[in-house]
DRENSEDO-747957 format. One line per field, with one value per residue (C-alpha): x, y, z. Coordinates in steps of 0.5 Angstrom, whole numbers, padded with zeros to 4 digits. Example, Ala and Ser with C-alpha at 12.3 -4.5 7.8 and 13.67 -1.06 7.14 Angstrom:
# DRENSEDO-747957
c1: c(0025,0027)
c2: c(-0009,-0002)
c3: c(0016,0014)
//
This chain:
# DRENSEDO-747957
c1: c(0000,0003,0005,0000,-0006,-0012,-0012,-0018,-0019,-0017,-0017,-0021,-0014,-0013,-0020,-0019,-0013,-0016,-0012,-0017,-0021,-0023,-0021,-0027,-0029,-0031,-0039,-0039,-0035,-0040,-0046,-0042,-0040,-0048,-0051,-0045,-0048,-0055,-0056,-0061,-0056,-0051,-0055,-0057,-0050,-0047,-0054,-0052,-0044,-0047,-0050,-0045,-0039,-0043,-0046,-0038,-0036,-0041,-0038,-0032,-0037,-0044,-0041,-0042,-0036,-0029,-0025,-0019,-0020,-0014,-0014,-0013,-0009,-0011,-0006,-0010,-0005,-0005,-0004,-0005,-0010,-0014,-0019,-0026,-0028,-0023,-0025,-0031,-0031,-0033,-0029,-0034,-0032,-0026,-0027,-0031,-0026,-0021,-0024,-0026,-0019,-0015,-0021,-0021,-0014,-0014,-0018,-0016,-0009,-0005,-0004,-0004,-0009,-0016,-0022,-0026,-0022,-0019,-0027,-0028,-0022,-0025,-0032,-0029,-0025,-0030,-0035,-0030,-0028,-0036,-0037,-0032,-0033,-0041,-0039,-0034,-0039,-0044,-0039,-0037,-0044,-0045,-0039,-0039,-0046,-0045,-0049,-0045,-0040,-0036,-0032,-0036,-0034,-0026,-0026,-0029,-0024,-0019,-0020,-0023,-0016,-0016,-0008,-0008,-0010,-0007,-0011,-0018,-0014,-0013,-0020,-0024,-0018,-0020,-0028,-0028,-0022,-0029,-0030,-0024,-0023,-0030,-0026,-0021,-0025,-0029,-0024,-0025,-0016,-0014,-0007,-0009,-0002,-0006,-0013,-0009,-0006,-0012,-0016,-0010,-0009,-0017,-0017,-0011,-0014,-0021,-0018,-0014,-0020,-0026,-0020,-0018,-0026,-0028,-0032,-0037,-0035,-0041,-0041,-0043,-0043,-0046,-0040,-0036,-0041,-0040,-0032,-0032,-0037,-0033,-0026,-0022,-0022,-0022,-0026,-0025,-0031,-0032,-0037,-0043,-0042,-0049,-0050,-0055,-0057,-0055,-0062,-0063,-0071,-0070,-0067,-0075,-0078,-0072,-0073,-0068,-0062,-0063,-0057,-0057,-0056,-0063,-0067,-0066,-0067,-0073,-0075,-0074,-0078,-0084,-0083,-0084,-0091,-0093,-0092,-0095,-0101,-0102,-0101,-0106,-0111,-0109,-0110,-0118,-0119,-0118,-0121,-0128,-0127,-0127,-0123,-0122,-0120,-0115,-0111,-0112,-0107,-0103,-0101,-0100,-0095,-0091,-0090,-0088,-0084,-0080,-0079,-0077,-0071,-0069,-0069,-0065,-0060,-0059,-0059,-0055,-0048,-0050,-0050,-0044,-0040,-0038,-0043,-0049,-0047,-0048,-0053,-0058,-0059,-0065,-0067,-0069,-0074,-0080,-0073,-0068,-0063,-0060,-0064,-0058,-0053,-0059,-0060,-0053,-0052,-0059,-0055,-0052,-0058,-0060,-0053,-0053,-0060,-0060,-0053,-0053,-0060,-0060,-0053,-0057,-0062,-0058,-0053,-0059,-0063,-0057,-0056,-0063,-0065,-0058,-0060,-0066,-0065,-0058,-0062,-0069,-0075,-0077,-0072,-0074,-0081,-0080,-0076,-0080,-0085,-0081,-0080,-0088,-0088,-0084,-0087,-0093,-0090,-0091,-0085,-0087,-0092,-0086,-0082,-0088,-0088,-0082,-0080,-0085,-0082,-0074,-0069,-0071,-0065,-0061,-0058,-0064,-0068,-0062,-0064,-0071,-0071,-0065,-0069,-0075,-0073,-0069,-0074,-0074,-0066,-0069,-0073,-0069,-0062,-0067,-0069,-0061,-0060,-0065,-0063,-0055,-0055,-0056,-0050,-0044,-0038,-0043,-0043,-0036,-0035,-0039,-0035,-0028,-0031,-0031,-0035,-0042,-0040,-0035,-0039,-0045,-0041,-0035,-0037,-0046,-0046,-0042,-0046,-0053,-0052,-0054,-0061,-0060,-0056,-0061,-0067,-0062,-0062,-0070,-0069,-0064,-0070,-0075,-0070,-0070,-0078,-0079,-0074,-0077,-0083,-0082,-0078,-0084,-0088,-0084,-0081,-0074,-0068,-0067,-0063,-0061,-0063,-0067,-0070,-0077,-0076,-0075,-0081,-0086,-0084,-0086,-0094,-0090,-0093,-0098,-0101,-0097,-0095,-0087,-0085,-0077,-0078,-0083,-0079,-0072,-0072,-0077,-0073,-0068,-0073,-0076,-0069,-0065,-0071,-0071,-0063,-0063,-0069,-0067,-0060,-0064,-0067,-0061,-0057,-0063,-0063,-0055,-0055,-0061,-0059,-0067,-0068,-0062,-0064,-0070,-0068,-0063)
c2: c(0000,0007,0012,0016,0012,0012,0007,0003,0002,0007,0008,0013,0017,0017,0019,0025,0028,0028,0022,0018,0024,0027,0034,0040,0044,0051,0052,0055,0049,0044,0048,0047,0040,0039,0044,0039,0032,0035,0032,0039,0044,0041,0041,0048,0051,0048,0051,0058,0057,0055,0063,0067,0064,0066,0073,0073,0071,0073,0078,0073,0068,0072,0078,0079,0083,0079,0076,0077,0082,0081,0086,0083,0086,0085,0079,0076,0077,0079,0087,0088,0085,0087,0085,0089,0084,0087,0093,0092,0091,0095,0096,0091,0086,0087,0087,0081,0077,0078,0077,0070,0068,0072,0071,0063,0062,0067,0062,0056,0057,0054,0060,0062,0066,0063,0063,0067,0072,0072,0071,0078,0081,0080,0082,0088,0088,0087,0093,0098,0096,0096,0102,0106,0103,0105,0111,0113,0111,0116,0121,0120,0121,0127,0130,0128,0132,0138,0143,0142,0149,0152,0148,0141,0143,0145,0137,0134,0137,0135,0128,0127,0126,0119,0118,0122,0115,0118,0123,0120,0114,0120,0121,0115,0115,0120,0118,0110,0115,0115,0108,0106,0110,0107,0100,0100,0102,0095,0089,0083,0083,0084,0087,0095,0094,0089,0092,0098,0094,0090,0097,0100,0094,0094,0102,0101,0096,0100,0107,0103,0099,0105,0110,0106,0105,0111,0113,0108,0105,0105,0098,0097,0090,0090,0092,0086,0082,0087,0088,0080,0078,0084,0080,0086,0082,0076,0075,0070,0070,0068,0061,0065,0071,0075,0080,0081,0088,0086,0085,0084,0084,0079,0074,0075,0069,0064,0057,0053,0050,0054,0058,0065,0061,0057,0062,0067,0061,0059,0067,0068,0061,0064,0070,0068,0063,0070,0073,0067,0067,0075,0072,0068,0072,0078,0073,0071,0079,0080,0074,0077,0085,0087,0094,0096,0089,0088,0095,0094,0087,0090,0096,0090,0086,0092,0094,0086,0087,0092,0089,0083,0088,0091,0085,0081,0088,0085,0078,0078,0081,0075,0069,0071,0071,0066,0068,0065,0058,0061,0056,0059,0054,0056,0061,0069,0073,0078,0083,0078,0078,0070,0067,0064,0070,0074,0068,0069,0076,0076,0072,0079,0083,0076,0076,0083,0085,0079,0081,0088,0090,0084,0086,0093,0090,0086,0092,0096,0091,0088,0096,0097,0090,0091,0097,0096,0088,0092,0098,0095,0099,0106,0106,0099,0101,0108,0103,0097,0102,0105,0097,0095,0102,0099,0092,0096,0098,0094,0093,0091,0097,0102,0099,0099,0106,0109,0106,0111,0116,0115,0114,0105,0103,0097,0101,0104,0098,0095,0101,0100,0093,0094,0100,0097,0089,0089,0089,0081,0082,0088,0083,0077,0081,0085,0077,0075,0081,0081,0074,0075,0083,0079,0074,0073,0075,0081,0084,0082,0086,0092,0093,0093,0099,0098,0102,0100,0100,0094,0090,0090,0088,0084,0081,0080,0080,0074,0071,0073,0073,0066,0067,0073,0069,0064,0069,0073,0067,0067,0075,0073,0069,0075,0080,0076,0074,0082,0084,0078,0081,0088,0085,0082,0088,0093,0096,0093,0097,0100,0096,0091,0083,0079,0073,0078,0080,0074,0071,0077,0076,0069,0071,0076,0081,0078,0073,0067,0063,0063,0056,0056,0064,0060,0055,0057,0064,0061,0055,0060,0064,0058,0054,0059,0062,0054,0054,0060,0057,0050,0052,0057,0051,0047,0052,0053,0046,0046,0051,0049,0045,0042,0041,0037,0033,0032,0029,0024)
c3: c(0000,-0001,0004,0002,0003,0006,0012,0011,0020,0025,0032,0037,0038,0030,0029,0034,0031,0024,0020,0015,0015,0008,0007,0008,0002,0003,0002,-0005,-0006,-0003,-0007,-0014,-0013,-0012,-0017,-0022,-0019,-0022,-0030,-0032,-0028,-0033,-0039,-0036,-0035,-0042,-0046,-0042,-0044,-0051,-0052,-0048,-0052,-0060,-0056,-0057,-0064,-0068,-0071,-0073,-0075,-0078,-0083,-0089,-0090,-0093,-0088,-0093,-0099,-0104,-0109,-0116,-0122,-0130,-0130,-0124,-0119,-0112,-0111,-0104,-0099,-0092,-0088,-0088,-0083,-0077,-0080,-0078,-0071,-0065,-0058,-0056,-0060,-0059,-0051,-0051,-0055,-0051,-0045,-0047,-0048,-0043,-0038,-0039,-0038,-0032,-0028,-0031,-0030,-0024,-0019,-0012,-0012,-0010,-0016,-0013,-0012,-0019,-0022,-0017,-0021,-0028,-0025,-0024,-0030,-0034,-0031,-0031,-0039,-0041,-0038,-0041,-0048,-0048,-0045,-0050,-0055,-0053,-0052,-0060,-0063,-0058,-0061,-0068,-0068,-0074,-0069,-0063,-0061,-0057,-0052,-0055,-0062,-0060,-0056,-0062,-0067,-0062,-0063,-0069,-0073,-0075,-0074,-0067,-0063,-0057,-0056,-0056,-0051,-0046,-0048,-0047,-0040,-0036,-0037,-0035,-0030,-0024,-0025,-0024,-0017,-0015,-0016,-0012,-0006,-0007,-0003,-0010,-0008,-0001,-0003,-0005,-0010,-0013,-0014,-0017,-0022,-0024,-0025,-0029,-0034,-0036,-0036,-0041,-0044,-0045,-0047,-0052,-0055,-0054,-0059,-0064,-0066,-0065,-0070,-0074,-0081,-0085,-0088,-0096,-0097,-0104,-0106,-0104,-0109,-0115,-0114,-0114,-0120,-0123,-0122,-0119,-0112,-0108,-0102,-0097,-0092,-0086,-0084,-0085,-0090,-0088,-0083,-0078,-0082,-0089,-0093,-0100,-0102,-0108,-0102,-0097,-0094,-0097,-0093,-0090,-0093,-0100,-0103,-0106,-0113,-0112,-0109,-0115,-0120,-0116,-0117,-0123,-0124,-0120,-0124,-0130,-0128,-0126,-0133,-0137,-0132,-0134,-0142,-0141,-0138,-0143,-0149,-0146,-0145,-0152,-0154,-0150,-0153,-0145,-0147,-0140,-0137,-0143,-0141,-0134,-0134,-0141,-0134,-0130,-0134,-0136,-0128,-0127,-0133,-0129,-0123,-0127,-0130,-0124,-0120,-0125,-0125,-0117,-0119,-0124,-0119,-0114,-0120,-0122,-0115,-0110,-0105,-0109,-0107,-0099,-0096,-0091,-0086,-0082,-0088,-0089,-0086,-0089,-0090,-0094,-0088,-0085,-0080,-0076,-0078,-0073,-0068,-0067,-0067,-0062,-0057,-0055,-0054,-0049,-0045,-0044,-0042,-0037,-0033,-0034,-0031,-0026,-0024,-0022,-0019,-0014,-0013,-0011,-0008,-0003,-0001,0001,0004,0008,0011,0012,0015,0020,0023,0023,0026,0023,0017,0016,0015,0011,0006,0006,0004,-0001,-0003,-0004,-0009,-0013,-0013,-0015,-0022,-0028,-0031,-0038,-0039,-0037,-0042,-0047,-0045,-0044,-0052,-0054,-0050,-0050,-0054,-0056,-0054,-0051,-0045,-0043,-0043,-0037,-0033,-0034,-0031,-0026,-0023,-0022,-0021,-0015,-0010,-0010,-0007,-0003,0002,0001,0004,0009,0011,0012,0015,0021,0023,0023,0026,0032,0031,0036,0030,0028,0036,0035,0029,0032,0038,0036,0032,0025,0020,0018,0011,0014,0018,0013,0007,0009,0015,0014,0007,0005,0010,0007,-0001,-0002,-0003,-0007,-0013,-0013,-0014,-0019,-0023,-0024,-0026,-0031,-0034,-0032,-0037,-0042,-0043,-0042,-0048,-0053,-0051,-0053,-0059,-0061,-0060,-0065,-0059,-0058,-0060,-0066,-0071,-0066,-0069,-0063,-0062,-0061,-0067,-0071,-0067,-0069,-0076,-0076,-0079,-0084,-0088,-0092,-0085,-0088,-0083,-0082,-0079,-0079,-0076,-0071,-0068,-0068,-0065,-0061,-0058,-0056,-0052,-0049,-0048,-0044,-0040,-0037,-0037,-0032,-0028,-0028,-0025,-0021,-0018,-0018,-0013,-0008,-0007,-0006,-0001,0003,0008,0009,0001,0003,0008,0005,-0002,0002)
//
């Protein structure tokens, strides 16, 4: 037997000095290991790992614009080459990316540093750089306006050189610079020195990132496609060369797993019928003598004759280059855009106004739930008051209305849902804390004089978050249902694909029903929502002491 073996028989003794006895794991150790013992948790957790990892490479697996664009001479040879694809990308491109790699391997490397302190390090990482880059991004629009003056006027033509990257670097610093201050007040490392360094990467990082895309480059797919079909370029594409915001009306309501090229053919097919039946009915209007009906049909057999050539006009580009053997997998909508291209563009929109508005609600449900649990009495009762307001307000009629008012987009729609679903987390934290204010470590905590700020979020917190993680994940759900939900009314962002979206197209136009624009966005909707409950489920059941017991 090794050395190293557990002895199959002990004494008292032995037992009473620890030997033969396995080593303890932490709580949220033991909570996860049970959450992975459970087979729909798994599937739950692969499905939400699934969404995040396309919300982050759609832009390199869904565009239209060439990954590799060479430039070809009259001899056909290779002049010079780029790529309109990296072109393309955003600072949130770009951020995401690289988050998904160095954040991968900064949690699963080996190092000294315990995980959950690294996960609390790319949290805060990840904040800080999201909120420079959509702050910059406002900041761009604001100062690209032509009727902005005075001061305004002199910061925007001070940035807008296209070669002078260092100045809008020093931009983009000093508006994520508060940011970055209210990081290091937040203990997610316990070295100071550490936490300053982790801030300052990610500030740099962002400033880089927001002033190297500063301005939008308006994208002309169709220029790719006549350049191609001309034989002045050659494009190398990427897995699926269409854009969420790429459509062609020649391409509408195209079923699954048909290409460019058999689409048109299947056009000009239907195209010509239609001409014949207007032929037909032409020859028995003329053979009745029915003057009036005979012009009414010669009128329309000249319009669809029109449409027929300027329709071919398009076609003829798309016949003529490689991208007509491009294959829609899960087909087109009423618009003429990808189906799966959109799919995946929608994870993006799912991801972030689930997390985003969530992660405001918690941070605002924590803050009130705590005060009120810690100090009771009347603040307890002024701020639950405070609470049963807000639990008043329906969300999805606010949100219907606040898209007739403000602005349709992306951010405004996390705000609306953070700042009105964080009472569950408000009641919860006030429930934890009302138990614990009463604990020996929190009158311990209190009379060796540490500050409240201390005693409320280093001592009780870690202590009463669990509930709160559990319900942030049935909120999760929520956020998602109530964004589809906007999408499918026509009230979601602007110029933003999503499942909402896709879902509403389903009955099209004309009331023809959709299948492919049901089922498939449709299926995304339903499977990530029972993801975040299922999980949500799997967790309440490994943190609870009493479900444990019960199931055994």
């Amino acid at each position: 037997m090794p050395e190293t073996a557990v002895p199959q028989a002990i004494s008292g003794v032995e037992a009473m000095r620890g030997i033969g006895a396995a080593e303890a794991r932490g709580f949220w150790a033991d909570a996860w290991q049970r959450v992975l013992r459970n087979r729909a948790a798994v599937l739950a957790l692969s499905w939400i790992g699934l969404v995040g990892l396309f919300a982050v490479i759609a832009p390199f697996v869904a565009n239209a614009n060439p990954l590799i664009l060479e430039e070809l001479g009259p001899d056909g040879k290779t002049l010079s080459w780029s790529s309109p694809l990296w072109a393309s990308l955003t600072a949130s491109d770009f951020l995401m990316a690289l988050g998904l790699v160095v954040g991968g391997l900064w949690l699963a490397l080996p190092l000294r540093l315990p995980r959950g302190e690294r996960l609390g390090a790319l949290v805060v990482a990840a904040v800080i750089a999201m909120a420079s880059t959509v702050l910059s991004a406002f900041a761009s629009d604001w100062l690209d306006e032509p009727e902005r003056a005075g001061w305004s006027r002199t910061l925007g033509d001070w940035v807008s050189d296209p070669k002078d990257l260092f100045r809008r670097v020093l931009l983009v610093g000093a508006i994520g610079l508060p940011f970055a201050a209210a990081a290091l007040a937040v203990p997610f490392l316990l070295s100071p020195r550490a936490r300053a360094v982790v801030v300052t990467v990610a500030l740099i990082v962002a400033a880089i990132a927001a002033g190297s895309r500063w301005s939008p480059r308006p994208a002309n797919y169709d220029q790719f496609v006549d350049r191609e079909a001309a034989g002045s370029v050659r494009c190398i594409y990427t897995l699926i060369p269409w854009s969420p915001d790429r459509l062609r009306s020649e391409l509408i309501i195209v079923p699954p797993l048909q290409t460019v090229g058999e689409a048109i053919t299947a056009k000009e097919t239907a195209s010509v019928r239609e001409s014949q039946r207007f032929a037909a009915a032409l020859a028995a209007a003329r053979a009745s003598g029915n003057t009036d009906q005979t012009m009414r049909i010669e009128d329309d057999m000249a319009q669809v004759a029109r449409q027929r050539a300027s329709l071919k006009r398009e076609w003829q580009p798309l016949l003529g280059s490689p991208f007509a053997r491009h294959r829609f997998l899960l087909g087109t909508d009423p618009n003429g855009g990808d189906v799966l291209a959109q799919l995946l563009w929608a994870c993006r929109l799912s991801i972030s106004v689930g997390f985003v508005s969530t992660g405001i609600a918690v941070v605002i449900g924590v803050t009130m739930g705590s005060i009120m649990g810690y100090f009771g009495g009347t603040i307890d009762l002024i701020l639950f008051r405070v609470v049963e307001i807000f639990m008043a307000v329906p969300v999805l009629f606010l949100l219907i209305v606040a898209a007739g008012v403000l602005p349709r987009s992306t951010y405004v729609m996390m705000a609306i849902i953070g700042c009105l679903s964080w009472t569950g987390a408000a009641r919860f934290t006030r429930a934890e804390f009302m138990k614990l204010r009463h604990q020996d470590f929190v009158q311990g905590a209190r009379a060796a004089g540490l500050p409240l700020r201390s005693v409320l979020f280093r001592h009780m917190l870690p202590n009463g978050v669990t509930p709160v993680l559990v319900d942030a994940s049935f909120a999760i759900a929520g956020a998602i249902i109530a964004e589809a939900t906007l999408s499918y009314l026509g009230l979601g962002p602007d110029n933003q694909a999503s499942w909402g979206k896709l879902l509403s197209s389903a009955t099209g136009t004309t009331g023809t029903f959709i299948w492919w624009l049901a089922i498939f966005p449709g299926a995304a909707i339903f499977v990530s929502v029972l993801s975040y409950n299922i999980l949500g489920g799997a967790l309440r059941d490994a943190i609870d002491p009493k479900l444990r017991k019960a199931a055994h």
